[in-house]
N, C-alpha and C positions, 0 to 999 in steps of 0.2 A: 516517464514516471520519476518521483521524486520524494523521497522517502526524510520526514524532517521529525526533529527531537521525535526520533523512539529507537526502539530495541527491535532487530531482526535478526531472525535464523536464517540463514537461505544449505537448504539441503538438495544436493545434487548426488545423482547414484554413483556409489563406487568414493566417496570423496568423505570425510570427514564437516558437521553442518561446520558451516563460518558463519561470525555471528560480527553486528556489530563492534564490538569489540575486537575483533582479530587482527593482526596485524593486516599494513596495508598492503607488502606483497600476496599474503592468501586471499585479500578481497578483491584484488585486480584480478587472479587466478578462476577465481570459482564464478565473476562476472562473467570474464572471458568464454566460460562454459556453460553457462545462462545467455551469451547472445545469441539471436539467432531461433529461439524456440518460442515458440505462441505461447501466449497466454490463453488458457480454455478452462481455466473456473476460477470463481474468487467468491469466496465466505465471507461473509463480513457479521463480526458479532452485534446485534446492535445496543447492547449496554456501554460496552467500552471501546466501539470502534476496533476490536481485536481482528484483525483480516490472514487469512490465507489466501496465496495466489498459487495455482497449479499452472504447470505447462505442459507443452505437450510430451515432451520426453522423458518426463519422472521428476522434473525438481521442485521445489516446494519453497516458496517466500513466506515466513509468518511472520507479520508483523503487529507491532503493540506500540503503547504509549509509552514515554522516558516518564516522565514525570507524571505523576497524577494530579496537579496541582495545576495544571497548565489547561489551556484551553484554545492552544495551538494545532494547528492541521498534524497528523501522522506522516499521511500521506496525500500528494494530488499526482491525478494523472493527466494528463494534456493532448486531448483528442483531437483528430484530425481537422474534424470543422470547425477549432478553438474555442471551444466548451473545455472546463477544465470540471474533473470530479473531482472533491476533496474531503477525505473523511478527520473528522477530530476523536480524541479520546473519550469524550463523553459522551458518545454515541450517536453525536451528529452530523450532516452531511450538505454537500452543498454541489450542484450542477449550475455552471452559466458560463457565459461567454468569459472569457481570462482577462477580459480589459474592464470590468465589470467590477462592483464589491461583493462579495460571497454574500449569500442569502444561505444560513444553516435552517435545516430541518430536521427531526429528530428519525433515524433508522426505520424506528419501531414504528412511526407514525405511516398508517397510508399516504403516499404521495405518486402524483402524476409526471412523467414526461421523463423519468430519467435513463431512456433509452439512450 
């Protein structure tokens, strides 16, 4: 996963959240305690691409957009069979192969195949 121009919280139990902005010793720290744990929900707003990812163990990624002016990816994640997902701040989205040019679609919109 790859988290680009935005703002995150990542909240781990027991720990104080770190947030983008935190120094870079407490964000090497509080990854370190994020490796290791599945992912098993992710929200995704679709006005403004705002997502939450849960894991298994209680920690919590919320992520948003840096700028609203932008119409930059948030975030992409990069899946096994090199399909990459990529959400943007304006609520749209995009599944294909990573060697590919992104094809965005809107959240909100019914869409097929993005298993």
């Amino acid at each position: 996963m790859w988290l680009f121009r935005s703002r995150w919280t990542l909240s781990i139990q027991g720990l104080d959240p770190v947030r983008n902005t935190g120094s870079a010793r407490r964000i090497l720290e509080a990854l370190r305690l994020l490796e290791g744990q599945r992912l098993t929900k992710t929200v995704i707003a679709p006005a403004d691409g705002r997502t939450r990812f849960e894991f298994d163990l209680g920690a919590t990624l919320d992520v948003r957009e840096l700028d609203r002016s932008s119409d930059s990816d948030i975030w992409s994640l990069y899946k096994p069979d090199r399909r990459v997902l990529s959400v943007r701040g304006d609520g749209a989205f995009s599944l294909g192969p990573g060697n590919e040019d992104a094809k965005y679609q809107s959240i909100a919109a019914p869409h097929r195949g993005a298993g």
